[in-house]
TITORMAR-869103 format. One record per residue: residue number from 1; residue in three letters; chain; x, y, z of N, C-alpha, C in turn. Coordinates in steps of 0.1 Angstrom, whole numbers, plus 5000, padded with zeros to 4 digits. Each point is the difference from the previous one (the first is absolute). Layout:
N
atom mardren:NUM, kegu:Ala, bati:A, n_east:X, n_north:Y, n_up:Z, ca_east:X, ca_north:Y, ca_up:Z, c_east:X, c_north:Y, c_up:Z;
...
***
This chain:
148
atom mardren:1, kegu:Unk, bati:A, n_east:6616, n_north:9091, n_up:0883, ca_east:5002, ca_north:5008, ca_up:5012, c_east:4996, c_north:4991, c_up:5012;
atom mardren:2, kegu:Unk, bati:A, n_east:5006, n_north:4998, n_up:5014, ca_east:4998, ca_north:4998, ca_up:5010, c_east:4996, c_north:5009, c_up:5009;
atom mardren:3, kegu:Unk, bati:A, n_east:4994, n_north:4997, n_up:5010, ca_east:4998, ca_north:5009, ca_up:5012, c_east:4999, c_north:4994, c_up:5015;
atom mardren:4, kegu:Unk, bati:A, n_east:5017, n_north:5002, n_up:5006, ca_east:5003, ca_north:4996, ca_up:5013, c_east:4994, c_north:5007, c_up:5011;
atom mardren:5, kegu:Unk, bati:A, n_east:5004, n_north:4999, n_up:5009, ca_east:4999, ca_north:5007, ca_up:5012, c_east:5014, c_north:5004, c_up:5007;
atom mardren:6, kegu:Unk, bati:A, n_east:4998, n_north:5013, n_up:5003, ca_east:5016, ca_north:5011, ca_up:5000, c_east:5008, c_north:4992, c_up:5010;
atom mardren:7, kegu:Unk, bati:A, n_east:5013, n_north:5001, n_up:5000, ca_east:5008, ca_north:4996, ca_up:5006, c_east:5010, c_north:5013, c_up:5005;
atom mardren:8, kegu:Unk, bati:A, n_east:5006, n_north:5004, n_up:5012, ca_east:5010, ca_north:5009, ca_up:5003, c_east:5007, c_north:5002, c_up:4992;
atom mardren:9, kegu:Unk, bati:A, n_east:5008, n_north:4992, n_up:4993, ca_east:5009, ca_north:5004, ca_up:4986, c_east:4994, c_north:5006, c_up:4986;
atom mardren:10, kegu:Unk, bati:A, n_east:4992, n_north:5003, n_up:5003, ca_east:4989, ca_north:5005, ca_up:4991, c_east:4998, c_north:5018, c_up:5001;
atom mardren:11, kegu:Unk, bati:A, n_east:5002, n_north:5001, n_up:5010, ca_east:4997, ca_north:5016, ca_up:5008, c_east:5012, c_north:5011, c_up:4990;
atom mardren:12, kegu:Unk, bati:A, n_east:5007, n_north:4998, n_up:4996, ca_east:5005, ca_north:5010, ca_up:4991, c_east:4999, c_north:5001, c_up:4983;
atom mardren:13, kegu:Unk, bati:A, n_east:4998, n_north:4986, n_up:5000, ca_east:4995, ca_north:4997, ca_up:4984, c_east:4987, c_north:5011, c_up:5001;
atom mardren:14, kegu:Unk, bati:A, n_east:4988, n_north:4997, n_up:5010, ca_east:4992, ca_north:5005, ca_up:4999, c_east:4994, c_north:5016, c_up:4999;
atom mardren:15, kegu:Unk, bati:A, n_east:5013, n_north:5010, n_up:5012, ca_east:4999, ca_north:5011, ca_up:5002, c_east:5006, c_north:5005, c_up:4986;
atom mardren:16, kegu:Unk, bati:A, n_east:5007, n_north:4995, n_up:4994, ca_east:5009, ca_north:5002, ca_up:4989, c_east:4986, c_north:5004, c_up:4988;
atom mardren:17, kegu:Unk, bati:A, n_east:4993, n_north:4986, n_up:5002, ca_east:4989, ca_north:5001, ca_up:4988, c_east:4989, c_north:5014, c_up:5000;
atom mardren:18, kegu:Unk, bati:A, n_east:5001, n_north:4999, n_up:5012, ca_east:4988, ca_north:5010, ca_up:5008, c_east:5002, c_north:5016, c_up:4990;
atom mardren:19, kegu:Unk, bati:A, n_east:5015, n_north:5001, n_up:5005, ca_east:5004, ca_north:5011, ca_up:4999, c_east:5004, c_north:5003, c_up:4985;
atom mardren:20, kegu:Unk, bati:A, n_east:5000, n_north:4990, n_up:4992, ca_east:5001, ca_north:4999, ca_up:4985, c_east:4985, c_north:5003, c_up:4993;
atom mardren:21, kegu:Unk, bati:A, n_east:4988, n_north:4992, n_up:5005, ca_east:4987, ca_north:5000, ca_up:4996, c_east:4998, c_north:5012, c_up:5003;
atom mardren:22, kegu:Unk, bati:A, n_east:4998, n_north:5008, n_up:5012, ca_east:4994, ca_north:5011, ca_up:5001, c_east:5004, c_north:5012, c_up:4995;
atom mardren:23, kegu:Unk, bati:A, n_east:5013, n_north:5000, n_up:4997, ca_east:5008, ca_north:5014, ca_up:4987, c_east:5002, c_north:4993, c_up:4990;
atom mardren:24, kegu:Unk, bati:A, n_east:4991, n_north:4989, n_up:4991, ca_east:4999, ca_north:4999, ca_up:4988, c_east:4983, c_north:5000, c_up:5000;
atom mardren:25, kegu:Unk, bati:A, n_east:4996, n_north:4992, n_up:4999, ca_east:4985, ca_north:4993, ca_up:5004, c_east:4988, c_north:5011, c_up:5005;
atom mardren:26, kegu:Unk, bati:A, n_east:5006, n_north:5006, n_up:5010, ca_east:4995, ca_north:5010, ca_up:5007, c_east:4998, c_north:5019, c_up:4994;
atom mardren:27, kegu:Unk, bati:A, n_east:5016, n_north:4999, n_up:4994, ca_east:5003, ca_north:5011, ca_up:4996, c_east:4985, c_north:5007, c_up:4990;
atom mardren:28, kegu:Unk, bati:A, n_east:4993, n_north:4996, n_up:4992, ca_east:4990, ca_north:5003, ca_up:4990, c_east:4989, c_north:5010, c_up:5009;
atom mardren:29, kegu:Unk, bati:A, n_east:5001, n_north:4993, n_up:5017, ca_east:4988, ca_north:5007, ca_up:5006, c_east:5005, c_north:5008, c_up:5017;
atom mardren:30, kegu:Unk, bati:A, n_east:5011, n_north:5001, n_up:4995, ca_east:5007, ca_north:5005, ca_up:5012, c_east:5014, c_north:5012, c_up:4999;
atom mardren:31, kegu:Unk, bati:A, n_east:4997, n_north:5008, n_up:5006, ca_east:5016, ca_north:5011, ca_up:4997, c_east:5012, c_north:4991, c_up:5010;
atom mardren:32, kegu:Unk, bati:A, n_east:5012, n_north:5006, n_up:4993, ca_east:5012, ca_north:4995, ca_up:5002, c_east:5003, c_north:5000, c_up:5018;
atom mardren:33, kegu:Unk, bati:A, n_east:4992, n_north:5012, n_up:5008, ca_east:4999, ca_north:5004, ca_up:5011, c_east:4994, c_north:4984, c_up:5006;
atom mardren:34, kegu:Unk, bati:A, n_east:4989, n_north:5003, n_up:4993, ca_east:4993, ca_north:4985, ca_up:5011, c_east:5007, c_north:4989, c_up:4997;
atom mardren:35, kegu:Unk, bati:A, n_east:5001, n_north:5000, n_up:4986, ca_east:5008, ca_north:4985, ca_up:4999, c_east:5012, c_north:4999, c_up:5011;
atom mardren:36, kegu:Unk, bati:A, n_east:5008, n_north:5010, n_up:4999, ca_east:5014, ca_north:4998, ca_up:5012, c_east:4989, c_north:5001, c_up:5014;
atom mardren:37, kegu:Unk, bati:A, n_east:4989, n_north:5004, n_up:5003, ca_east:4997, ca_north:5001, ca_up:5014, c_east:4994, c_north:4984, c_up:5006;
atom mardren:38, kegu:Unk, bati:A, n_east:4998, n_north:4997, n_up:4986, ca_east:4992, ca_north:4986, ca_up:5002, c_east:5011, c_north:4987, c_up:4999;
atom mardren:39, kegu:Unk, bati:A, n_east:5008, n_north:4999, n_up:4995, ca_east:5011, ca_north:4987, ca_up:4996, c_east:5012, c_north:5011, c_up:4998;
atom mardren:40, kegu:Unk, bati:A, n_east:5003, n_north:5005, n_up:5012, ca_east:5016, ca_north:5005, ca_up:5005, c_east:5014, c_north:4989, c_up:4995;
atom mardren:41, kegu:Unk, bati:A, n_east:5007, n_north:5004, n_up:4994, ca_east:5011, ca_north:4994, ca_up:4994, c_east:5004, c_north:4991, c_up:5012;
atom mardren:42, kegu:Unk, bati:A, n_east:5001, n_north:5004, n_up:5014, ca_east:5006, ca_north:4985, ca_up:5011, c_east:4987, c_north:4999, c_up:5007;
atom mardren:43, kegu:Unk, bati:A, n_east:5000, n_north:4989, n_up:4997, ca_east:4989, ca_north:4998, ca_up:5011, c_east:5002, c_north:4993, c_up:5012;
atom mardren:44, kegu:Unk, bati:A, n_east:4989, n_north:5000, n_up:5012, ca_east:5008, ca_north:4992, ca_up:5012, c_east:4999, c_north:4985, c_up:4996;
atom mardren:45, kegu:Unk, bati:A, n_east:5009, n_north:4993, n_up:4999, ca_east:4999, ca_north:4986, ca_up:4995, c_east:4996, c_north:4991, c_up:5014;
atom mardren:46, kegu:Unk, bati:A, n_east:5001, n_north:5005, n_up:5012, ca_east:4998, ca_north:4992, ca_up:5014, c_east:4983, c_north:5004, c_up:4999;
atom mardren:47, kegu:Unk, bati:A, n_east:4997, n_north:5011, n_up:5000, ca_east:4986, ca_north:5003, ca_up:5001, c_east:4990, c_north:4990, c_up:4986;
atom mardren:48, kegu:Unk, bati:A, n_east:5008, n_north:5001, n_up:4988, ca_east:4992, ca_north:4994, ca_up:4989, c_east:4999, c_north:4986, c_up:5007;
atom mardren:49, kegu:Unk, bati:A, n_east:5012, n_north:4992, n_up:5003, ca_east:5002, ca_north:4989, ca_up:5005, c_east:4989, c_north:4997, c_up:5009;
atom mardren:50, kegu:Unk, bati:A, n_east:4999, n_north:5005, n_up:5014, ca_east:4991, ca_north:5000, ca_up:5009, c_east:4983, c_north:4997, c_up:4998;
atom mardren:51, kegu:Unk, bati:A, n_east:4999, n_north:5012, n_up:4985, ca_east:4983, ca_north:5003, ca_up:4998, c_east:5001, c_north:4984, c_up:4994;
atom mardren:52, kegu:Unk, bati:A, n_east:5009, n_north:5001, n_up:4986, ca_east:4993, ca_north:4988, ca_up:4995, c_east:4998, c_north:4985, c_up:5010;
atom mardren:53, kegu:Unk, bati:A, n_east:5013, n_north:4997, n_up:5005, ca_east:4994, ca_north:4990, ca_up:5011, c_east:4991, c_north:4999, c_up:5006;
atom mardren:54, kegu:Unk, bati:A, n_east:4994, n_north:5012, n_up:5005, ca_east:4988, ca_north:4999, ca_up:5007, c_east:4986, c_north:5000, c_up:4990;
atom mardren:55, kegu:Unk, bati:A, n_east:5004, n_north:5000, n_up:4985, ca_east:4985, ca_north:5004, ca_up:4996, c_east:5003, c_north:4980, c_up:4996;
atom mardren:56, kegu:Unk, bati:A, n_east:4990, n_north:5002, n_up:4989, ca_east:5000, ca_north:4986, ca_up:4991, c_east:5007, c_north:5005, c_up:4985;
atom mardren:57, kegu:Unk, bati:A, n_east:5012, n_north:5000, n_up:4995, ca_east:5004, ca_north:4998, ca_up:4993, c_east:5002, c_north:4992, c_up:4990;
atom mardren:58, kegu:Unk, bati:A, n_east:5003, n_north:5001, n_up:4986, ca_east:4998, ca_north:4995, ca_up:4991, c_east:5011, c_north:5005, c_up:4986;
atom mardren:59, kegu:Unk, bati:A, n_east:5007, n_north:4994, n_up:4997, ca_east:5011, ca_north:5005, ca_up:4986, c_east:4998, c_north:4993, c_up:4989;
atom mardren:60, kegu:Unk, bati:A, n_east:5001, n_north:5006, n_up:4989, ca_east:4995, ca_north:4995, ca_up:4987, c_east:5012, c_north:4998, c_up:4991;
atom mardren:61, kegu:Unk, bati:A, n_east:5006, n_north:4993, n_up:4995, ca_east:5006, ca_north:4990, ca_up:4995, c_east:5005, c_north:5000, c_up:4984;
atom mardren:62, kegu:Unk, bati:A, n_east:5009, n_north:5006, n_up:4992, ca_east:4995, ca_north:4990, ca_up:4989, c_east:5019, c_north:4999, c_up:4993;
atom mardren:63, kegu:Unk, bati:A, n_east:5000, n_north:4990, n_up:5001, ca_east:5011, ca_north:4992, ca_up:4995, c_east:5017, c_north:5004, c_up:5007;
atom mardren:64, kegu:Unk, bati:A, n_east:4990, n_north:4997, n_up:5015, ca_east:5009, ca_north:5001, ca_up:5010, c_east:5003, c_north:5017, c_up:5006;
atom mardren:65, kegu:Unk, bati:A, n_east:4996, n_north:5010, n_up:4991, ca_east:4998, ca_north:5015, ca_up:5006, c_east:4992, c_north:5002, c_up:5004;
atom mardren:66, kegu:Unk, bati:A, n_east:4996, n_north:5013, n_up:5009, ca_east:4992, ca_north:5007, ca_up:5005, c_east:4995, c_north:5011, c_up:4995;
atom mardren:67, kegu:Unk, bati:A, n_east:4985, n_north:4999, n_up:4994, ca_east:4990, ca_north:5003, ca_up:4994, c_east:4990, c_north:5011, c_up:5006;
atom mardren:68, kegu:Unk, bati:A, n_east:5000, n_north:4994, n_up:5012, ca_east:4989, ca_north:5009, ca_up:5011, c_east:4998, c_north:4994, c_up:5012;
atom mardren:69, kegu:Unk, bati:A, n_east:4990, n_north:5007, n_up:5010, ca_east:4999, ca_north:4998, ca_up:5014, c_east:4987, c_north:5004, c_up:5000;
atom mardren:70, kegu:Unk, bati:A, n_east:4998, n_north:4996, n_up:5012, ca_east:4983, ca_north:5007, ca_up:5009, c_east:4999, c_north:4994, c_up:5014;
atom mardren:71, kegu:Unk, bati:A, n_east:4997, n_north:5011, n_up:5007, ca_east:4998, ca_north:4991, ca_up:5013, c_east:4986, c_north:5006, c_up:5006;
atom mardren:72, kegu:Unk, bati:A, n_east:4998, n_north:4989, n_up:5008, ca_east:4984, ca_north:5004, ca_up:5007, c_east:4997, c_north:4997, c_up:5019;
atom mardren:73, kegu:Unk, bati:A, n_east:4996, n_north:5009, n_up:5001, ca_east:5003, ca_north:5000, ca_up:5019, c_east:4989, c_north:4988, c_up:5004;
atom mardren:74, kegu:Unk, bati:A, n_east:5000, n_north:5001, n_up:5013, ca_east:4987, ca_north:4987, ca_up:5001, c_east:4990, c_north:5007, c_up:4998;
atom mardren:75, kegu:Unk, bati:A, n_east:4996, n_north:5013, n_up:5001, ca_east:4987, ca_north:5005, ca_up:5000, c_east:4994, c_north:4999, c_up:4986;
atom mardren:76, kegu:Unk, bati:A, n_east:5007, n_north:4995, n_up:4990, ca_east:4998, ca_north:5003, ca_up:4985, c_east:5003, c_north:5014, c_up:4992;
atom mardren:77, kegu:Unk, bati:A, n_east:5013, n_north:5003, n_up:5004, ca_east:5000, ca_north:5017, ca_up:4999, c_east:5010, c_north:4996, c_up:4993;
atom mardren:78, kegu:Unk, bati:A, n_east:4998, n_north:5003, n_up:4984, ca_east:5013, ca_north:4997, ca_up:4993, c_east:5014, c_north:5011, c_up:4999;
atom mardren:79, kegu:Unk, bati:A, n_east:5009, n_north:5000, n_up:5008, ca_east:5012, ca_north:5008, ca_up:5002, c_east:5002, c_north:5005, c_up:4985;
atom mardren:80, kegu:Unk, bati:A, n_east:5010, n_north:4990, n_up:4996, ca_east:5006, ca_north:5000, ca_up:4986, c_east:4997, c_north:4995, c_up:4987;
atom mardren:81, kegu:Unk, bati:A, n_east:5001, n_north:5000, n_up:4987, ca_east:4999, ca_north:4995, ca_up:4990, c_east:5011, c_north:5005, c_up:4989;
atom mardren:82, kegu:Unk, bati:A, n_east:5008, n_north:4997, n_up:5001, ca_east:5008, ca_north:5003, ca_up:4983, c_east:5005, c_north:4989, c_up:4992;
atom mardren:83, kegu:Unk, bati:A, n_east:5002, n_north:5010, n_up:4991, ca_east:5007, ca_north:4987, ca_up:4986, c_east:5004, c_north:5010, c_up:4991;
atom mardren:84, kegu:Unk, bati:A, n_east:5014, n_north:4989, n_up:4999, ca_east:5009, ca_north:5014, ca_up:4994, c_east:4997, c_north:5000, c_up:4988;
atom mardren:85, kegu:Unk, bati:A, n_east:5004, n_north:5016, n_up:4995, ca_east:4996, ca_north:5005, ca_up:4987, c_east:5003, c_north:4990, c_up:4989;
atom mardren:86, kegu:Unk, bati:A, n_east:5007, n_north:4991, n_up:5001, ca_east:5001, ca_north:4995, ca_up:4985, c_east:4989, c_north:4983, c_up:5000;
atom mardren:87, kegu:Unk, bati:A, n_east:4993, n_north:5000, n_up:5009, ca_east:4986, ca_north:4988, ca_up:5003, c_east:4991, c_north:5005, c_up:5003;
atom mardren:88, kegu:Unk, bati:A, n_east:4996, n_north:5016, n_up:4997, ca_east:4989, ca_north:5002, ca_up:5000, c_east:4988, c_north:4992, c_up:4989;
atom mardren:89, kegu:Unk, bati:A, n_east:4992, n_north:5001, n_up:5005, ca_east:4984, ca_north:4993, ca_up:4994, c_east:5006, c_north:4985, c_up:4995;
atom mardren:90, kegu:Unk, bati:A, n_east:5008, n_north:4991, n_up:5009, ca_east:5000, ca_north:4990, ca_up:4994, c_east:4999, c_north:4991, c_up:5010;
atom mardren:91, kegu:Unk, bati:A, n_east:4989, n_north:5002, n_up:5011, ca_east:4992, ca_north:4995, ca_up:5014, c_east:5009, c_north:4992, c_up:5009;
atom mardren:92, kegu:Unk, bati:A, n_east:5009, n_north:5011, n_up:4998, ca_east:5007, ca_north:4999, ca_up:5017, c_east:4993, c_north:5004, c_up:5008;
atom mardren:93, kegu:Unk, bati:A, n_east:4991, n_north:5012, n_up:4999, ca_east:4993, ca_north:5005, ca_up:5009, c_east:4990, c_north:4995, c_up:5007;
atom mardren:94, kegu:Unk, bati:A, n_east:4995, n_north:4997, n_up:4987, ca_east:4985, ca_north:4988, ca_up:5001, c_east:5004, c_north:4986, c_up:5010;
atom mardren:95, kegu:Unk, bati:A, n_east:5009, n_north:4995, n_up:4995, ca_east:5007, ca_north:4989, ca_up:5008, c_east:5003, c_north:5007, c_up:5012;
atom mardren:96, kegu:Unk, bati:A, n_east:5006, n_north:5005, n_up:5003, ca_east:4998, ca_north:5006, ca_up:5019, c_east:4992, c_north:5002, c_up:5005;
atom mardren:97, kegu:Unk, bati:A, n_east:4992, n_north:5011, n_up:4993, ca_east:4986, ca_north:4997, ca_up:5010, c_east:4996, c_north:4990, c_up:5000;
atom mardren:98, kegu:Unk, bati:A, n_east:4996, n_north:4993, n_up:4989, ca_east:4994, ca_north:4983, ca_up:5004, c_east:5005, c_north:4995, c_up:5014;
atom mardren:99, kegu:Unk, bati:A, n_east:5016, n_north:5000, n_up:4998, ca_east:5005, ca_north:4990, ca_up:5012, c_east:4995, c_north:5008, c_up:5014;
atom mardren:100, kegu:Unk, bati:A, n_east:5001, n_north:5014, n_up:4999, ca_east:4998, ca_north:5005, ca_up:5014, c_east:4983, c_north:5000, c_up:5000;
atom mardren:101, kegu:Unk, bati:A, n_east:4995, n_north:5001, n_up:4993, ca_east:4987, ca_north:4999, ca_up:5005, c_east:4997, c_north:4986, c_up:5008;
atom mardren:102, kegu:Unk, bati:A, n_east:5003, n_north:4990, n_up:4990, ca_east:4998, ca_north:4986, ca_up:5006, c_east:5008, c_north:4996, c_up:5012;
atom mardren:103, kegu:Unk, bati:A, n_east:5010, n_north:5003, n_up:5001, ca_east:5007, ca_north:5000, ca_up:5013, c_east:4997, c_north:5008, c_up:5015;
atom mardren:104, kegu:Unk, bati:A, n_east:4995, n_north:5008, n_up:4997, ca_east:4992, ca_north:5009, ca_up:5008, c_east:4989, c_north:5008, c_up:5000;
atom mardren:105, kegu:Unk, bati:A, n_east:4988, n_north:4993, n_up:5007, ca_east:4988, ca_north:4994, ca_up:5001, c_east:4991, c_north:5015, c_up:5005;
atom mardren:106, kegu:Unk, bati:A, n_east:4995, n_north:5010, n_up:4995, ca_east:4998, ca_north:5008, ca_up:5005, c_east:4984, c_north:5005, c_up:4996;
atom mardren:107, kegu:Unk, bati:A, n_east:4995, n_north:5010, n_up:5008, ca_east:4982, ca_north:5001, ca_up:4999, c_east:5002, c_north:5010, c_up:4985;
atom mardren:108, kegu:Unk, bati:A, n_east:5012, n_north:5006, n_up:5008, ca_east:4997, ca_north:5016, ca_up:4988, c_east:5018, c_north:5000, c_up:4996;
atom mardren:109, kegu:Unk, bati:A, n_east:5002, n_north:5004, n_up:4988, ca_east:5015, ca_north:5000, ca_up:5000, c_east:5002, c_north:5014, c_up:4997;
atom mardren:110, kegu:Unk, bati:A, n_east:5010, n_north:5009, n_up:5004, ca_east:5002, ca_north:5012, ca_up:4993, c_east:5012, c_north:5003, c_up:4997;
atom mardren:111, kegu:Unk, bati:A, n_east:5001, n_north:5012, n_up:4991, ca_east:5011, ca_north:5004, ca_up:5000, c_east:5001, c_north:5017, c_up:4996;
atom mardren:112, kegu:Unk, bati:A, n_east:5012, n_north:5007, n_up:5000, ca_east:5006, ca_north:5013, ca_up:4998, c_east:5003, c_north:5001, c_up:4983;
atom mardren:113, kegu:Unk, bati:A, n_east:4993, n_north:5001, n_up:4993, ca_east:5006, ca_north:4996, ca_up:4982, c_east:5003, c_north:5015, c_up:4998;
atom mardren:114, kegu:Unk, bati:A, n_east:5011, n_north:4998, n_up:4994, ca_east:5000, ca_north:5015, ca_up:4993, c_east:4994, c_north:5000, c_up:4987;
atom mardren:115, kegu:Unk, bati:A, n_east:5003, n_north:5015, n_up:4992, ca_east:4994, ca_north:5004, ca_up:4989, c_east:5002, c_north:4989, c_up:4989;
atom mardren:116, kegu:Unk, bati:A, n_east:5013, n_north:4993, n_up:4994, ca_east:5004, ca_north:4992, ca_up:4995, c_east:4993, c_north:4983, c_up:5003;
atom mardren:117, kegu:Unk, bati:A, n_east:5002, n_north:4998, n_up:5012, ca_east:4993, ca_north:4987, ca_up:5001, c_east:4985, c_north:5004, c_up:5002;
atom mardren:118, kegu:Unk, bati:A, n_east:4991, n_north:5008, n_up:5004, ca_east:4985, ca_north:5001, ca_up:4998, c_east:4996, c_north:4984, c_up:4993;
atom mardren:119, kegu:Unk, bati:A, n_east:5003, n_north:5008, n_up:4987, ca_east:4991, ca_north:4993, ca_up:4986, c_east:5005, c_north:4985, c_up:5006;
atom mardren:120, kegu:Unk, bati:A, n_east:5009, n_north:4999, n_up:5005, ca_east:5007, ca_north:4980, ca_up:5000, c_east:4985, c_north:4996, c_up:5008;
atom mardren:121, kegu:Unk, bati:A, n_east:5002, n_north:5004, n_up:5009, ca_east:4989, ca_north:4996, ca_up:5013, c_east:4985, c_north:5003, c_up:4997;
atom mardren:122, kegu:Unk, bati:A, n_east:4999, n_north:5008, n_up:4994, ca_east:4981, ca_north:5000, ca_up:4990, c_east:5000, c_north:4989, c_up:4993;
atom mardren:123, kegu:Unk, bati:A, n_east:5013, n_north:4995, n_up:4996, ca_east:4997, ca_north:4991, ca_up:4989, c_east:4997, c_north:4987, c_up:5008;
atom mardren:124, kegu:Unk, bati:A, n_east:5006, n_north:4997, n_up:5009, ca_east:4996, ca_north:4987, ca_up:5012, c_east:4990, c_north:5006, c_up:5009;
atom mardren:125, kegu:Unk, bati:A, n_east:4994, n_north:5011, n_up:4997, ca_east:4985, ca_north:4998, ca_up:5011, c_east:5002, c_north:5008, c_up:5012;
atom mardren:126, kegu:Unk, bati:A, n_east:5012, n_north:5007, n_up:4999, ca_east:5001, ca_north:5010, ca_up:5013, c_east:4991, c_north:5017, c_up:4998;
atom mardren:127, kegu:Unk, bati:A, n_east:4994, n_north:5000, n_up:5009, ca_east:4995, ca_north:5014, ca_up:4997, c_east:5008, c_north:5012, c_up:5006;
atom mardren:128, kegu:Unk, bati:A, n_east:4999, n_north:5014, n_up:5000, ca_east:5005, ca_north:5007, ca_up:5005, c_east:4992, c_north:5006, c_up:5007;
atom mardren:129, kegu:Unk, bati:A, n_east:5003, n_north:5002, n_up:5015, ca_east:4994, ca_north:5004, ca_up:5016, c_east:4999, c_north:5015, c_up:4995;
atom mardren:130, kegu:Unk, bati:A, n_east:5016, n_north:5009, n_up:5000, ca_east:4999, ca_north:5013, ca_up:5003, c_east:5012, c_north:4998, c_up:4989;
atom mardren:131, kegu:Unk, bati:A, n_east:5005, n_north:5012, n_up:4997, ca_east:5012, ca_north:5013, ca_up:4993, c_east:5006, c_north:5002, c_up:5014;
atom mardren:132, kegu:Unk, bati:A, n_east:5009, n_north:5001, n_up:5002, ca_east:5009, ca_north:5005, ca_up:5009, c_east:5010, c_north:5006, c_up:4994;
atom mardren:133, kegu:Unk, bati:A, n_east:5007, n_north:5010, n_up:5010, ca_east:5014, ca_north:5004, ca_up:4999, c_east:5004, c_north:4997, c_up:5014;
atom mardren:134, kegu:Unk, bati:A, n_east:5014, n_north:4988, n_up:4997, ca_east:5010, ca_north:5002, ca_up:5012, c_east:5013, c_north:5006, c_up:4993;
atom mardren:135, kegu:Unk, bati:A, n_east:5007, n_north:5003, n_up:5015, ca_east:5012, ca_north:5008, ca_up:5002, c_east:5013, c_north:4989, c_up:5000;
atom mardren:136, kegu:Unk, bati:A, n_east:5009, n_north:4997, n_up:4991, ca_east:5009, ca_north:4996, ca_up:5004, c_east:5014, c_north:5003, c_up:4999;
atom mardren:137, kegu:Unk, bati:A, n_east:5006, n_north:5006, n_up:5011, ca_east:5017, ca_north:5005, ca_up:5002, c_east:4997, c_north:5014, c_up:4996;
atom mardren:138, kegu:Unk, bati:A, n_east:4990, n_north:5002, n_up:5008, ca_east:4993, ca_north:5019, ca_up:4997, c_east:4995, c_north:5001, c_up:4984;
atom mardren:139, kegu:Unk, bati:A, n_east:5001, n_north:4990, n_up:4992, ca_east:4988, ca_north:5005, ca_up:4988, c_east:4993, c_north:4989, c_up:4997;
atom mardren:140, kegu:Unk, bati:A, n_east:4985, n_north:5009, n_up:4994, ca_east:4987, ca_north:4999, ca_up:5001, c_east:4995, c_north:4992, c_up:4984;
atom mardren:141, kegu:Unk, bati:A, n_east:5000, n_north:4985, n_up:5003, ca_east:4993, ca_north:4997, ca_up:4986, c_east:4985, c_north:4993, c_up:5005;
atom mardren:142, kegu:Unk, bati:A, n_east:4996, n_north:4994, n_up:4987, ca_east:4987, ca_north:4999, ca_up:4998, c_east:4997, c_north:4984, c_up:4998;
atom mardren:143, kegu:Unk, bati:A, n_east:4996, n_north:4992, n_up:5008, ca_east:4992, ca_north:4984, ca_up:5000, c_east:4989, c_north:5000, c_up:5005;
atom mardren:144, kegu:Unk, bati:A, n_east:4997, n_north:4988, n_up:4995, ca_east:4984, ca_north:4993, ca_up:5003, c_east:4999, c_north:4989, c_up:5013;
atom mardren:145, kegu:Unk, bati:A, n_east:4991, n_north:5000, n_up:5006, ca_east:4998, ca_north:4993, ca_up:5009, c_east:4992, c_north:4991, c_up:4992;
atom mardren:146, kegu:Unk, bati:A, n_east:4999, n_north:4986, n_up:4999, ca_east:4996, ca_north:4992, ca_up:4995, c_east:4994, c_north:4988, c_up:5006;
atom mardren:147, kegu:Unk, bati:A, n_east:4994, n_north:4993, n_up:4994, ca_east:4991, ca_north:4988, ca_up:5012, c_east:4994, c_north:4986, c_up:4987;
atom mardren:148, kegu:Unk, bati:A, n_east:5000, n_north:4988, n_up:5001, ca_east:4994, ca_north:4992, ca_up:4998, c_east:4994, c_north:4994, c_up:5012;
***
């Protein structure tokens, strides 16, 4: 496995994965409601385009496909993390954060984990702040505010 740093021609492979991980991967701890409220079949591809530019991105690699993503703002606020359903536990994940941690130098790093990733991020040392419920596209699921 490799792990580059995103390139614009990358932005649909990615939204594509997003939206594949989160109604498979996701499905175990989430109703069908949130899953479509959270990774909507189109997504804005100028807007995905935009964030990830701006964050520190990173794509995971393996034998020339696309495996996963994560990106991290400068504040150390980790946006994204996926890896598609068929590379789970086989540290694509682990490999991203590595690179975005080391790439981006931060006091405190956080992030939004949902139910499903929790356990990932206990396992690297991240604690959980609060339980939250946010709203998204008018319905109400359930993540962690999280911190190393």
């Amino acid at each position: 496995m490799t792990v580059r740093r995103y390139r614009a021609g990358d932005c649909r492979t990615l939204t594509r994965l997003f939206y594949e991980t989160v109604h498979s991967v996701n499905a175990r701890d989430y109703t069908p409601e949130q899953l479509d409220a959270w990774a909507p079949a189109v997504p804005d591809a100028g807007e995905w385009d935009r964030s990830l530019r701006a964050h520190t991105c990173f794509v995971a690699e393996e034998n020339g496909a696309v495996v996963g993503f994560g990106d991290m703002d400068p504040s150390g606020y980790l946006d994204r993390l996926y890896v598609s359903k068929d590379f789970q536990g086989r540290g694509a994940a682990s490999a991203l954060c590595d690179a975005l941690e080391a790439a981006v130098r931060a006091a405190r790093y956080t992030t939004h984990a949902s139910i499903t990733a929790r356990p990932f991020f206990e396992k690297r040392g991240w604690r959980v702040v609060k339980e939250q419920s946010v709203e998204r596209r008018g319905v109400t699921m359930t993540n962690f505010v999280m911190e190393k």
